[in-house]
C-alpha positions in Angstrom: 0.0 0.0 0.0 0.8 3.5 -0.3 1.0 6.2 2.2 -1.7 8.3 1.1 -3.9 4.6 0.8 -2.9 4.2 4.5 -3.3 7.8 5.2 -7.2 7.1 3.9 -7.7 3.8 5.8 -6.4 5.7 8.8 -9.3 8.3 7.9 -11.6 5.7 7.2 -10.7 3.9 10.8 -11.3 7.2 12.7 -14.5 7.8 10.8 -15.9 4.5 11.7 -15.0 4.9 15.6 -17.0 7.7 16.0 -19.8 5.5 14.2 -22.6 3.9 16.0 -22.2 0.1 16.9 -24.9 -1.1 14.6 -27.7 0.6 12.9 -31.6 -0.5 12.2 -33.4 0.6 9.1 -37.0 -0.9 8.6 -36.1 -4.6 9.1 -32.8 -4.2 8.5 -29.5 -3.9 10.5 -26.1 -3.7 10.4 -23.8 -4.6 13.3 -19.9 -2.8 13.0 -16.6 -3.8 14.2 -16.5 -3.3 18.2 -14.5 -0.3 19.3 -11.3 -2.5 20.4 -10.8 -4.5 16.9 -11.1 -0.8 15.6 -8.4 0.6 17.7 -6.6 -2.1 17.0 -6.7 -1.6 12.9 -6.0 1.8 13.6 -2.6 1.0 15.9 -1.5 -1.4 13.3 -2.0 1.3 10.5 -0.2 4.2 12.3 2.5 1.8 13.1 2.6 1.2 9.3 2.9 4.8 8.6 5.7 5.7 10.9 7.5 2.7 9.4 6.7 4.2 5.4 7.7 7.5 6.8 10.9 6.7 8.8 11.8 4.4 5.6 11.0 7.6 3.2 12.9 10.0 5.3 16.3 7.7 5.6 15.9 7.2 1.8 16.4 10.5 0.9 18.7 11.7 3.5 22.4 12.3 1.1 25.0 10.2 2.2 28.0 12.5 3.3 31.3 11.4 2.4 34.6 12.2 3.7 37.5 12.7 1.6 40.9 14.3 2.8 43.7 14.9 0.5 47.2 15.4 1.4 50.1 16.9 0.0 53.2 15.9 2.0 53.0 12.1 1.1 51.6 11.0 4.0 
């Protein structure tokens, strides 16, 4: 996945905490994930993120090089 596809499951996560549990229309319902399972999605997601970000960050970071030069032969 991507960062901005994680960024929007992240979004999506959030979105469906604030959510009621389940919802009845007519003579239907719907029943969502419980609060902790959602919490959970949402740790291992972040976690994913930092991990994208931290590899993105050390990716473009130059490598510095050293070089010294002498004249006297040593």
């Amino acid at each position: 996945m991507t960062l901005a596809e994680l960024e929007a499951q992240r979004e999506a996560l959030l979105a469906a905490l604030s959510a009621p549990d389940s919802v009845t229309f007519g003579d239907r319902s719907m029943r969502h994930r419980s609060p902790e399972q959602i919490r959970t999605a949402l740790q291992q997601v972040d976690a994913e993120i930092a991990r994208m970000k931290a590899a993105d960050s050390a990716a473009t970071t130059p490598a510095r090089v050293i070089r010294t030069y002498t004249s006297k032969g040593f």
